[in-house]
N, C-alpha and C positions, 0 to 999 in steps of 0.2 A: 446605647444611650448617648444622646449626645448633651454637651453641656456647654454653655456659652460660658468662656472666663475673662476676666480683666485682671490688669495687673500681673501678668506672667514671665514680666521680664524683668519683675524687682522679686525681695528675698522671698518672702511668706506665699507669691502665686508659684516660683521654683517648687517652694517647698510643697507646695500642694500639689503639683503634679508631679513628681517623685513617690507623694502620698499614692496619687493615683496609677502608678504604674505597679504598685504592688498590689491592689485591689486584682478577684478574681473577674468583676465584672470587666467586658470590654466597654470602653469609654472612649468617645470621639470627641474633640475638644476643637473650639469655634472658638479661637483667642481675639479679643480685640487688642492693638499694639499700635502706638504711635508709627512705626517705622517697619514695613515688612522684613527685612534684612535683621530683624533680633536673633539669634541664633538659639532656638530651643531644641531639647532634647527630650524630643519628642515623636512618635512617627507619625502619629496621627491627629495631627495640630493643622487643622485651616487657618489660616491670619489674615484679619481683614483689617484693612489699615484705616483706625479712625481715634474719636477721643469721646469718652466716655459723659462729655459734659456737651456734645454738639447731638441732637437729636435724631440730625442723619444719617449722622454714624450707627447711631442705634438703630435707624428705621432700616437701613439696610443690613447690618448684621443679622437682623432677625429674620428680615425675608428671606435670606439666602438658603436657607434649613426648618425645619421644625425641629426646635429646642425644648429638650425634656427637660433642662435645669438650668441654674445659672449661679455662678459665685465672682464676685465685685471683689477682686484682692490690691484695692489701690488706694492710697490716699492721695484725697483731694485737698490740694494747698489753695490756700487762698490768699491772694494779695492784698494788703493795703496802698488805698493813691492818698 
């Protein structure tokens, strides 16, 4: 199965793939990450370097695979001008 995650280099998407390495299913993980160089621990993590608010980022993580699921573990800030 694979599953498309964001958020994997802050606390709760850690924690959720931790979550996930204790499951008996196998699970391929298609992370999107501002910066490929995050160091996860993980073996089987694709990192595709993009940002979850730019469209193309998304168009192209999706093409790359077909993705059985998806989990958004990020918060989005927003600024005031």
């Amino acid at each position: 199965m694979i599953l498309f995650v964001t958020g994997v280099s802050g606390f709760v998407g850690k924690n959720f793939l931790n979550f996930l390495k204790k499951e008996k299913e196998n699970f391929e993980i298609l992370a999107l990450v501002h910066q490929r160089d995050i160091p996860l621990e993980w073996p089987i993590v694709e990192k595709i370097k993009g940002d979850i608010r730019d469209i193309d980022s998304l168009e192209k993580a999706f093409s790359k695979r077909k993705i059985d699921g998806f989990c958004i573990w990020q918060q989005l800030l927003s600024q005031r001008i």
